[in-house]
KEVEXMAR-558613 format. One record per residue: residue number from 1; x, y, z of N, C-alpha, C in turn. Coordinates in nm, 2 decimals. Each point is the difference from the previous one (the first is absolute). Layout:
N
NUM X Y Z X Y Z X Y Z
...
# end
This chain:
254
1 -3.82 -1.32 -9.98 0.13 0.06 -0.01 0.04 0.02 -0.14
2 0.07 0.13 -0.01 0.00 -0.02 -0.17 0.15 -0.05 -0.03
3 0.04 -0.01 -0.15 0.12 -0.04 -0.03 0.11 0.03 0.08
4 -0.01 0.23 -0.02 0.12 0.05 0.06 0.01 -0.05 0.17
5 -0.10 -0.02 0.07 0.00 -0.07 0.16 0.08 -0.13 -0.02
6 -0.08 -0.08 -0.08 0.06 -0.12 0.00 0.21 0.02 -0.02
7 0.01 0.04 -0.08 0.14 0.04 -0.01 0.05 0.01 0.12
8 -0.04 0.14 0.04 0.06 0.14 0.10 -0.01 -0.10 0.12
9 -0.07 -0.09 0.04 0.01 -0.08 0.17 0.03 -0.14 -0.10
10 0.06 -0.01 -0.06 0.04 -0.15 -0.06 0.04 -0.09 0.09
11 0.14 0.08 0.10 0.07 -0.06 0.10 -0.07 -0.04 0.14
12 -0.11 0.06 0.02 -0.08 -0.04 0.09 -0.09 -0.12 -0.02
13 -0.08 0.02 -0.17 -0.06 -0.10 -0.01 0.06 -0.12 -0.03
14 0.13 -0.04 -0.02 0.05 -0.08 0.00 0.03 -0.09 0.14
15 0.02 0.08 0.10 0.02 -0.06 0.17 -0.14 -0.10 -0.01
16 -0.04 -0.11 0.05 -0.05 -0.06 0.02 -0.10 0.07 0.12
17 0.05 0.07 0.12 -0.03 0.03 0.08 -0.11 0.09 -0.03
18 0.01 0.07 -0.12 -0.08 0.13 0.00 -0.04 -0.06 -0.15
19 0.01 0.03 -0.12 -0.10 -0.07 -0.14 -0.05 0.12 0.01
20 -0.06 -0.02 -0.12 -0.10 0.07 -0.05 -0.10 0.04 0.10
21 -0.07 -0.08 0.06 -0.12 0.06 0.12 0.07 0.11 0.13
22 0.11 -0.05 0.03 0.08 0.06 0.09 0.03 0.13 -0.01
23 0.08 0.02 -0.19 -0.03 0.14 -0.05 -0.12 0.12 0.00
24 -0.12 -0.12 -0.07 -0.12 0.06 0.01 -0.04 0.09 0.16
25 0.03 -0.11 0.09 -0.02 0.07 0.12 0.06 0.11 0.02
26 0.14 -0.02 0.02 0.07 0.16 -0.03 -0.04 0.10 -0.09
27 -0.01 0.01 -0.07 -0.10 0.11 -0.11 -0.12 0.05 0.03
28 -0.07 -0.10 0.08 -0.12 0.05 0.03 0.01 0.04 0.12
29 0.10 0.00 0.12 0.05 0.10 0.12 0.02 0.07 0.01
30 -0.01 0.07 0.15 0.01 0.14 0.06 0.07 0.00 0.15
31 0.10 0.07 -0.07 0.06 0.02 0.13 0.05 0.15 0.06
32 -0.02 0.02 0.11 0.00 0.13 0.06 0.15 -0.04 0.09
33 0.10 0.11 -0.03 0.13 0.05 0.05 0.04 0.13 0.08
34 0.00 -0.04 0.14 0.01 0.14 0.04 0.17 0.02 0.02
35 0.00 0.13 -0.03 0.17 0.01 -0.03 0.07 0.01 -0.10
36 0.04 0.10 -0.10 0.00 -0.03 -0.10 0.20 0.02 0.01
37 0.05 0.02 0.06 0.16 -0.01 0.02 0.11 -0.13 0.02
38 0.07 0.00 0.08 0.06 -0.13 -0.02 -0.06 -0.14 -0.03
39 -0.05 -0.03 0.08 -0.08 -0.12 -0.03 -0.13 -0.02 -0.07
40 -0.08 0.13 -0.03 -0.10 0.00 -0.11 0.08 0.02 -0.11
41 0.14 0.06 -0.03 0.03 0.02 -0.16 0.03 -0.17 -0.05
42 0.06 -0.08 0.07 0.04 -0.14 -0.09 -0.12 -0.07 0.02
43 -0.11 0.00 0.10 -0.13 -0.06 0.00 -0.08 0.04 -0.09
44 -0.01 0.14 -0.02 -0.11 0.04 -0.11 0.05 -0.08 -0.14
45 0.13 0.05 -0.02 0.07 -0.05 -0.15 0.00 -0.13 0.00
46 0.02 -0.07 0.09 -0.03 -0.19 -0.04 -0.15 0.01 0.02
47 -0.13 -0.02 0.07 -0.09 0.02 -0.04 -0.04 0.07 -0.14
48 0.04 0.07 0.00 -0.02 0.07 -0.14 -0.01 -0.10 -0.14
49 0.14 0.00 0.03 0.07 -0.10 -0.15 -0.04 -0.18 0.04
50 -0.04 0.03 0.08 -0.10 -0.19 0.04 -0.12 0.03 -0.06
51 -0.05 0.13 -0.03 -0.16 0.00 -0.08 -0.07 0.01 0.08
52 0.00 0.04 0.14 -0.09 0.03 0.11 -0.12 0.09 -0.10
53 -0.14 -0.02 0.02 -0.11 0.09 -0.07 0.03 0.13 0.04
54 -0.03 0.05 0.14 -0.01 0.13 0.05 0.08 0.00 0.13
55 0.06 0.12 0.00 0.14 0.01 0.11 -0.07 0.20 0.10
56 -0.09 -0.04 0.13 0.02 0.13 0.01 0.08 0.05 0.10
57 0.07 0.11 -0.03 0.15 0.03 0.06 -0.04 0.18 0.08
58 0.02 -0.04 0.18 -0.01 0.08 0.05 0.14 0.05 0.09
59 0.06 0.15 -0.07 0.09 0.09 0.07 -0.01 0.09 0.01
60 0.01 0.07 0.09 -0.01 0.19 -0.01 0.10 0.07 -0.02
61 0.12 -0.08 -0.02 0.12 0.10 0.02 0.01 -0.01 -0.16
62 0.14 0.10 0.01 0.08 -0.01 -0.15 0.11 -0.02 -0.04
63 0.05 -0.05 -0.11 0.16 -0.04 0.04 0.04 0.08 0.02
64 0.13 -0.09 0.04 0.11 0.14 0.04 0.15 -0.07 -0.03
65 0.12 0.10 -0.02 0.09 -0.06 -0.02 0.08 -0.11 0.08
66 -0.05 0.00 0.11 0.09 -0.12 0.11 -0.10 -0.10 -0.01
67 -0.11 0.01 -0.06 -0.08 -0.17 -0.07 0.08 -0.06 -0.08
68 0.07 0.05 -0.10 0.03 -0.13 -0.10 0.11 -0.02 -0.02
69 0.05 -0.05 0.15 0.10 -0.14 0.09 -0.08 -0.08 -0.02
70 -0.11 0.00 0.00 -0.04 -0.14 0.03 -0.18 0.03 -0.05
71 -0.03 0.09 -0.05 -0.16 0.00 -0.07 -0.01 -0.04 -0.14
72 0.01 -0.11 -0.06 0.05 0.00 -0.14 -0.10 0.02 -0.08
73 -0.15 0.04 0.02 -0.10 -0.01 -0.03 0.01 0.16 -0.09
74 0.11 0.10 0.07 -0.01 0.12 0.01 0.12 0.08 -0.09
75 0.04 0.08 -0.03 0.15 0.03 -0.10 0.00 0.14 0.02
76 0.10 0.05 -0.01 0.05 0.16 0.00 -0.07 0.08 -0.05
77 -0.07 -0.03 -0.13 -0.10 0.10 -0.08 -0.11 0.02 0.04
78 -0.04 -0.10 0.14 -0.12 0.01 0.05 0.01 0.05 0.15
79 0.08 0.06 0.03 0.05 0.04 0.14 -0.13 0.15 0.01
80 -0.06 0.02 0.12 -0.11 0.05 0.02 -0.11 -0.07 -0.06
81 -0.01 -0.08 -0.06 -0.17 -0.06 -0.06 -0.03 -0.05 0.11
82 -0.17 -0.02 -0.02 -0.04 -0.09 0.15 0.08 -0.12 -0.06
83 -0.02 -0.12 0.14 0.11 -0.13 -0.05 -0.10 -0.08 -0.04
84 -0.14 0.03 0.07 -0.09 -0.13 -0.15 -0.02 0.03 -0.10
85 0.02 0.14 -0.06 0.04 0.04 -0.13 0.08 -0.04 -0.06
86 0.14 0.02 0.06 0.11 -0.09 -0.02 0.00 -0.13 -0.03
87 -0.02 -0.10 0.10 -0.03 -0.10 0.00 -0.10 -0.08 -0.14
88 -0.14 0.10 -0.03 -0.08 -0.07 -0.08 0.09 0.06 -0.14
89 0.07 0.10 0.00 0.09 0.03 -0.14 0.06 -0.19 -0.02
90 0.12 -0.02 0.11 0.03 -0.09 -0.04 -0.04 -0.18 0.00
91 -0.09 0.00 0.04 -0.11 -0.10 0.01 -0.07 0.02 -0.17
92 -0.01 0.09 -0.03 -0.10 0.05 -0.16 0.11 -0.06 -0.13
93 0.16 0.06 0.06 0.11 -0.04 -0.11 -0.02 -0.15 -0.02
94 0.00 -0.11 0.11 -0.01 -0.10 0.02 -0.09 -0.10 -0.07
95 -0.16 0.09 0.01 -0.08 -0.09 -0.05 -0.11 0.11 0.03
96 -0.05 0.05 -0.09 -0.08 0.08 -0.02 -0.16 -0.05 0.04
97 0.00 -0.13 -0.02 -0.16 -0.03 0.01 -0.02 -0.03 0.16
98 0.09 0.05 0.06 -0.07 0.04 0.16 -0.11 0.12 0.03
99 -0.06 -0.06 0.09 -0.09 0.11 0.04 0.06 0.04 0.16
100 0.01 0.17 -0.02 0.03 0.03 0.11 -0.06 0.09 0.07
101 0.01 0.02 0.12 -0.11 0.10 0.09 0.08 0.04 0.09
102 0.03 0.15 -0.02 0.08 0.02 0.14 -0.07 0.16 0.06
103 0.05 -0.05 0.10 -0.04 0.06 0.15 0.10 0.07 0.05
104 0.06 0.15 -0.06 0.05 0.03 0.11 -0.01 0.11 0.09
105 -0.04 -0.11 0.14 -0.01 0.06 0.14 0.00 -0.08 0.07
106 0.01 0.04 0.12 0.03 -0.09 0.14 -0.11 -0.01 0.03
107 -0.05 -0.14 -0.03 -0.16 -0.02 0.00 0.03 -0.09 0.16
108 -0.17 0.03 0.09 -0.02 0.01 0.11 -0.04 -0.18 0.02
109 -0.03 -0.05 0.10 -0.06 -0.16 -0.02 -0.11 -0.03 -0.06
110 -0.11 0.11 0.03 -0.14 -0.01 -0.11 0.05 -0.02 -0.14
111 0.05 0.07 -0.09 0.10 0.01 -0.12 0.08 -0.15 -0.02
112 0.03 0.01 0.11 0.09 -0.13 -0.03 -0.10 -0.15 -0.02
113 -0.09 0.01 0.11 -0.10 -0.10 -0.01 -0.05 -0.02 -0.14
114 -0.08 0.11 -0.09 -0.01 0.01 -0.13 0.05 0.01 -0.09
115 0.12 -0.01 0.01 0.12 -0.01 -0.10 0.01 -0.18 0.00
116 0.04 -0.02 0.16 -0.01 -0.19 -0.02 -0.10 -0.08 0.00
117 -0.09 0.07 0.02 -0.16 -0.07 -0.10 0.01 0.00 -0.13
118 0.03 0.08 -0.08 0.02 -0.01 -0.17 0.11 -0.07 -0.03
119 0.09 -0.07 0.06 0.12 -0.07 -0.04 0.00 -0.12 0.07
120 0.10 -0.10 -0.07 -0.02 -0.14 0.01 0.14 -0.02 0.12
121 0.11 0.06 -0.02 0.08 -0.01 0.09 0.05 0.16 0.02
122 0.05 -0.01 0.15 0.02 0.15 -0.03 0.23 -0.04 0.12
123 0.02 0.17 -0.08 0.17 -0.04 0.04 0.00 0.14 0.10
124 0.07 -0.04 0.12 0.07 0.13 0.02 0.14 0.02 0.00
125 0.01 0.13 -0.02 0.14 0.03 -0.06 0.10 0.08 0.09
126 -0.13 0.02 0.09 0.06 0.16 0.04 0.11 -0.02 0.09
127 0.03 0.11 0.09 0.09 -0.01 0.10 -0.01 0.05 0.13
128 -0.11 -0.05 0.02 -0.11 0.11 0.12 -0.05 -0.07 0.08
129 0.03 -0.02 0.15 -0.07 -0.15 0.08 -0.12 0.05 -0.02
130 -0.06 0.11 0.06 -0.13 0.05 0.03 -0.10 -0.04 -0.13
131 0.06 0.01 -0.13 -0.06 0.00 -0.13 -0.02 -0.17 -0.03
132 0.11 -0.08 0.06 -0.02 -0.13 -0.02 -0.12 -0.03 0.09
133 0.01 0.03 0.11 -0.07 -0.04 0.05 -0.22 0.04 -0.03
134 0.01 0.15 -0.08 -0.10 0.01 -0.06 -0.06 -0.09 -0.11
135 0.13 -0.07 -0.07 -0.01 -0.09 -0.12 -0.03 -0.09 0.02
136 0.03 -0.09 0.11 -0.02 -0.10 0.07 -0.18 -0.06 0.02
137 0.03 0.18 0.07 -0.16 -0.02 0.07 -0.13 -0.04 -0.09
138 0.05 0.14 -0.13 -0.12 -0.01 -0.10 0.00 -0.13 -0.08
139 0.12 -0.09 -0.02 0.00 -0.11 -0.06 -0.10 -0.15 0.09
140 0.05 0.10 0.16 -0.10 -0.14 0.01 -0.13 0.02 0.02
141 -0.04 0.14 -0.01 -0.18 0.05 0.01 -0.01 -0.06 -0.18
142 0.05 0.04 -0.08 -0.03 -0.05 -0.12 0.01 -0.14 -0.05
143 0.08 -0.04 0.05 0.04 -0.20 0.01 0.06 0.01 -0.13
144 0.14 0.08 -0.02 0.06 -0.04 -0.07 0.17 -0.03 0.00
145 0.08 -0.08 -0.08 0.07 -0.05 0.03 0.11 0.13 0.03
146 0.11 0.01 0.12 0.12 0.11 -0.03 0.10 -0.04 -0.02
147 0.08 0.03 -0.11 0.14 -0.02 0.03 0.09 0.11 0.03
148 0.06 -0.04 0.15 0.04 0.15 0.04 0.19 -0.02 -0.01
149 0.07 0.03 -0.01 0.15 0.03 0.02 0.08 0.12 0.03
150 0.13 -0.01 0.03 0.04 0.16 0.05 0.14 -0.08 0.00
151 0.05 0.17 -0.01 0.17 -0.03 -0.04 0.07 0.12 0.10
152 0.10 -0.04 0.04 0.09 0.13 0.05 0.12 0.01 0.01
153 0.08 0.03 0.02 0.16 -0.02 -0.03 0.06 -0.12 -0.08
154 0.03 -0.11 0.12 0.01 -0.13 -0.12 -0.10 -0.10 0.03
155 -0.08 0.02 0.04 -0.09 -0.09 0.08 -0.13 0.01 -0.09
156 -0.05 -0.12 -0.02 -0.15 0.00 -0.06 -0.14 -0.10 0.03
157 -0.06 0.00 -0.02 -0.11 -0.10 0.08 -0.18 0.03 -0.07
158 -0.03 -0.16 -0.02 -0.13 0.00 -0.15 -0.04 -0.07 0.10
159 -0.17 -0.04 -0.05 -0.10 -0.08 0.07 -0.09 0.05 -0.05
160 -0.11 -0.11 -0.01 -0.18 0.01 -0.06 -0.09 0.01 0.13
161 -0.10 0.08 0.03 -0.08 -0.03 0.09 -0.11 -0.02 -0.08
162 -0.09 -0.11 0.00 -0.13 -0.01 -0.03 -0.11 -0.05 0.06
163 -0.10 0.12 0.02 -0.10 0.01 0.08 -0.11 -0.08 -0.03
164 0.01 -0.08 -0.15 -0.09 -0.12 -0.01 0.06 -0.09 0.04
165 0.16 -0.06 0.04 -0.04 -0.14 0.06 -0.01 0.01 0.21
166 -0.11 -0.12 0.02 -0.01 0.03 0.15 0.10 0.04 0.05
167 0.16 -0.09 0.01 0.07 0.02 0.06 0.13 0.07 0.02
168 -0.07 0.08 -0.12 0.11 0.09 -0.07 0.04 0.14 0.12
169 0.10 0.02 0.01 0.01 0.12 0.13 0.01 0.12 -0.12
170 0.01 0.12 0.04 -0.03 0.15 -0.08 0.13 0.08 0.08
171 0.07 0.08 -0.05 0.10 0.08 0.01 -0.01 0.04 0.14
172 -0.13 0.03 0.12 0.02 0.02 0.11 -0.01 -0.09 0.12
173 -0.02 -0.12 -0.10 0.04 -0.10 0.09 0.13 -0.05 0.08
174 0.09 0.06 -0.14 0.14 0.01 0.05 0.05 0.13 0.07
175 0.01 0.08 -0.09 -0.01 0.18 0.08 -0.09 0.06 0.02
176 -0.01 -0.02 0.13 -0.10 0.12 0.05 -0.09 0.08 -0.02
177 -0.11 0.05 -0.06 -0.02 0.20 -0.01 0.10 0.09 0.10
178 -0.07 -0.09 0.15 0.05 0.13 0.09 0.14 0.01 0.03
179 0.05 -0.11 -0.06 0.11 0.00 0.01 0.10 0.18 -0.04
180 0.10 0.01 0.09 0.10 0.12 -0.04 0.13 -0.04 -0.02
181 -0.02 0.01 -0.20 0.16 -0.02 -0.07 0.03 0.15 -0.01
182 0.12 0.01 0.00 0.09 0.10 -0.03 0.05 0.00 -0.17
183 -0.11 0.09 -0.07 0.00 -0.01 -0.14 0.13 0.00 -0.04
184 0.06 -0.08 -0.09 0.13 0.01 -0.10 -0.04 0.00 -0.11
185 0.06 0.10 -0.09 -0.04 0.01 -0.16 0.14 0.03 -0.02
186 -0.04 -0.06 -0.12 0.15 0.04 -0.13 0.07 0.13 0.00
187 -0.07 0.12 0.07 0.05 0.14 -0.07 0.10 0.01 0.16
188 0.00 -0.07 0.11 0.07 0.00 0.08 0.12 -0.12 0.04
189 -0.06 -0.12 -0.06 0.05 -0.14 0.09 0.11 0.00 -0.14
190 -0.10 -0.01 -0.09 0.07 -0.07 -0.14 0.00 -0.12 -0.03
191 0.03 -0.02 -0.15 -0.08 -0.19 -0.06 0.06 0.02 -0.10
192 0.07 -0.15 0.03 0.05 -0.09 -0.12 -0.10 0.04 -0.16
193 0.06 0.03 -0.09 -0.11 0.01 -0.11 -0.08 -0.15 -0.03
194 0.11 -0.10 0.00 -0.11 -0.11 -0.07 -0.07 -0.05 0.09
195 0.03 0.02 0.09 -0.08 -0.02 0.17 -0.18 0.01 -0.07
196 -0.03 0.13 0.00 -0.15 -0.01 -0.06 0.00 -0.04 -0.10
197 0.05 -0.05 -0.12 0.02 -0.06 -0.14 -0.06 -0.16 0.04
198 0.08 -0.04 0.07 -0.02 -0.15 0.07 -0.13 0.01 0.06
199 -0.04 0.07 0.10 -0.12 -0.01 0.06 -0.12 0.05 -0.06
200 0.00 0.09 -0.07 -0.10 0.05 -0.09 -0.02 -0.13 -0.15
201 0.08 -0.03 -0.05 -0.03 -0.12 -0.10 -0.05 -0.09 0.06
202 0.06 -0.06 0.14 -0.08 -0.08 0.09 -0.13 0.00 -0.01
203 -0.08 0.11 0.02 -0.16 0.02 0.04 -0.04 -0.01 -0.12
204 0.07 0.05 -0.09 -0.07 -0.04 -0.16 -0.02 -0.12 -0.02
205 0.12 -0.10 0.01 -0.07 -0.12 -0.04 -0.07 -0.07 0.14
206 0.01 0.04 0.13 -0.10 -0.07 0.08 -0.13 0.03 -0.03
207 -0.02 0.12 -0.07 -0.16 0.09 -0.05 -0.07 -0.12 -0.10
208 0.09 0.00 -0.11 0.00 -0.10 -0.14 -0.03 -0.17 0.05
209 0.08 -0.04 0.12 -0.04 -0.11 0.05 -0.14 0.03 0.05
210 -0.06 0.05 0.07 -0.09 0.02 0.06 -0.14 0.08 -0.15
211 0.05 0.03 -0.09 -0.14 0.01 -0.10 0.00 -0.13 -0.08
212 0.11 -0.09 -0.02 -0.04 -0.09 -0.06 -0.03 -0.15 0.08
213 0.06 0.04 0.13 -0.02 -0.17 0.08 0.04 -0.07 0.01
214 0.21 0.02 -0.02 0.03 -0.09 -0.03 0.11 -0.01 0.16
215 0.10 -0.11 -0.04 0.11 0.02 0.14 -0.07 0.00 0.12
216 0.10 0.05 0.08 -0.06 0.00 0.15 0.04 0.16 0.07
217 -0.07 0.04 -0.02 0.00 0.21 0.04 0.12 0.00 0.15
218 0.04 0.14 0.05 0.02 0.00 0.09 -0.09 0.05 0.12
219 -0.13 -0.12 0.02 -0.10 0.11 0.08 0.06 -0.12 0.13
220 0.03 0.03 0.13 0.04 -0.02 0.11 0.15 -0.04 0.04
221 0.02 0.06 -0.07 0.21 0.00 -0.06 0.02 0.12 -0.02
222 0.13 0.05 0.11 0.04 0.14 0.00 0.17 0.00 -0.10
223 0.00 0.02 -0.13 0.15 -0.01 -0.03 0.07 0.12 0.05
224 0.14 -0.05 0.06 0.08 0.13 0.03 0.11 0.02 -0.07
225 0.06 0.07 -0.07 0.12 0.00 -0.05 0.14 0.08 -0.03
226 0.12 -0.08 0.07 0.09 0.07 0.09 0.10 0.01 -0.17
227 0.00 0.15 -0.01 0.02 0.03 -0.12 0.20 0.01 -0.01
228 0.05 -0.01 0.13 0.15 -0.03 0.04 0.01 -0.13 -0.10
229 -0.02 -0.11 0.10 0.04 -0.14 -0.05 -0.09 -0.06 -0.14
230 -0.13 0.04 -0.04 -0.13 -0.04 -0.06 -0.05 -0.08 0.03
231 0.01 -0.02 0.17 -0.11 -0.14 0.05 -0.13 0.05 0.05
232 -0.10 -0.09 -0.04 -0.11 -0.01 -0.02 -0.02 -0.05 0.17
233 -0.10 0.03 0.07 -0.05 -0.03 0.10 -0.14 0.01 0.01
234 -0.08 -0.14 0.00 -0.16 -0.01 -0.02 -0.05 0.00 0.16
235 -0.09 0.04 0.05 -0.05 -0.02 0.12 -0.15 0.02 -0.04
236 -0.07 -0.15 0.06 -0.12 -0.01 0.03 -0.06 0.11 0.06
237 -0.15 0.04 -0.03 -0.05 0.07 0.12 -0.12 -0.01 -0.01
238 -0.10 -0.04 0.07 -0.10 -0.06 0.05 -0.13 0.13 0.04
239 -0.15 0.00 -0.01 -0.07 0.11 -0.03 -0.02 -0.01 0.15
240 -0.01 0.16 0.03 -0.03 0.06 0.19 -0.16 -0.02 0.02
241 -0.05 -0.11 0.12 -0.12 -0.02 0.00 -0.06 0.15 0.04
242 0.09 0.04 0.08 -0.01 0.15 0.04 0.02 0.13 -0.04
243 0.04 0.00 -0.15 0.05 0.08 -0.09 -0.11 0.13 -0.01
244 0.01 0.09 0.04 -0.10 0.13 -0.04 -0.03 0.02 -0.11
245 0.06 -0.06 -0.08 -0.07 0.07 -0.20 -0.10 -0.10 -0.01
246 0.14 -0.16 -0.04 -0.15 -0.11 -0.08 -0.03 -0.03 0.12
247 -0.05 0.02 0.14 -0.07 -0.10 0.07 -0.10 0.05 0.03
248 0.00 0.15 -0.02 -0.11 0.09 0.00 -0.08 0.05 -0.10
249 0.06 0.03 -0.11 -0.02 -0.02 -0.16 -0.04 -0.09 -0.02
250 -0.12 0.03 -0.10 -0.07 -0.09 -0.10 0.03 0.05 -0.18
251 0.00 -0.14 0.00 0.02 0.03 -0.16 -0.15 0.05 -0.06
252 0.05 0.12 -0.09 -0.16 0.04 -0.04 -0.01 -0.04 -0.17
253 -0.09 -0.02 -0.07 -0.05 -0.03 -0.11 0.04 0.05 -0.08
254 0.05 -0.07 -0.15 0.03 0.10 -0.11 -0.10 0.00 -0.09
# end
């Protein structure tokens, strides 16, 4: 680590929790973000400015003016840029010695699989059951950790699935595939701005817990959060012996 590191994560190496080795870890990480809008803009920029090594950031869309309520990753002058363009502009202001890779396209589950084989934790961001559940999938053919969250009006809700521990359940353990939700997105329902602010910094530091080892992750703990009152509601949830992804999924080799 050189001097300017030492400096620039001072506040980190000082936590007991994380030190110096803790940092190291982080620097030498890869994390893959799908989503680069509400909840990828405050996720990318705290990973970022935590010294994450390499951040790869997959969106296909571009901004647009009714993003930045709540995309803060993103600003007026960049309205039509792709948003992981966006995104890696302001991730670069931040701290330049990131490495970043972006993807944008609506990559398929093969794509996805290879995306979370190259990365140590991967985030979804998006707002798409169908897509979560793609994310899901390839996380647990790849056996790596997910932290998934989603926001919508005033309502928000985080959790880890991780497909290395035995008893760990995977995002379709609790919902479905075949299941039929009736999509809600922001451009119709509408969301609290700090709604994804809250839940997107969430996955960032559950990510950071999860590269360095510390705490206790949220992998079989669903947080919900009732953005009216700001109560927190945890609910256990336990892996489906019968689950169609991990019970039929194997983790494959990195």
């Amino acid at each position: 680590m050189t001097d300017e590191q030492l400096l620039r994560y001072s506040r980190h190496i000082m936590l007991d929790e994380i030190g110096i080795e803790g940092q190291e870890r982080i620097l030498a990480a890869h994390v893959l973000i799908v989503g680069a809008g509400g909840l990828g803009s405050p996720a990318a920029l705290f990973l970022g400015s935590a010294g994450v090594g390499t951040l790869t950031l997959v969106d296909d869309d571009v901004v647009d003016l009714t993003n930045l309520q709540r995309q803060i990753a993103h600003t007026t002058a960049r309205v039509g840029l792709p948003k992981v363009e966006s995104a890696a502009q302001a991730v670069r202001a931040i701290n330049p010695d990131v490495r970043l890779n972006l993807v944008r396209e609506r990559v398929d589950e093969a794509a996805l699989v290879r995306l979370a084989r190259q990365a140590d934790v991967v985030l979804d961001c998006t707002d798409n059951y169908r897509t979560r559940q793609a994310i899901n999938a390839a996380c647990v053919r790849a056996g790596r950790p997910l932290v998934a969250g989603a926001a919508i009006r005033l309502d928000g809700q985080v959790s880890v699935y991780d497909p290395r521990g035995e008893g760990s359940p995977c995002y379709a353990c609790l919902f479905s595939p075949e299941a039929q939700f009736e999509e809600v997105q922001c451009s119709t329902m509408g969301v609290f701005a700090p709604m994804v602010g809250i839940i997107g910094t969430m996955q960032a530091a559950e990510a950071l817990k999860l590269i360095v080892g510390m705490g206790q992750p949220l992998t079989g703990r669903l947080l919900l959060l009732d953005g009216r009152s700001m109560e927190w509601t945890q609910v256990r949830v336990a892996r489906d012996p019968q689950c169609p992804v991990c019970h039929t999924h194997h983790t494959e080799p990195r």
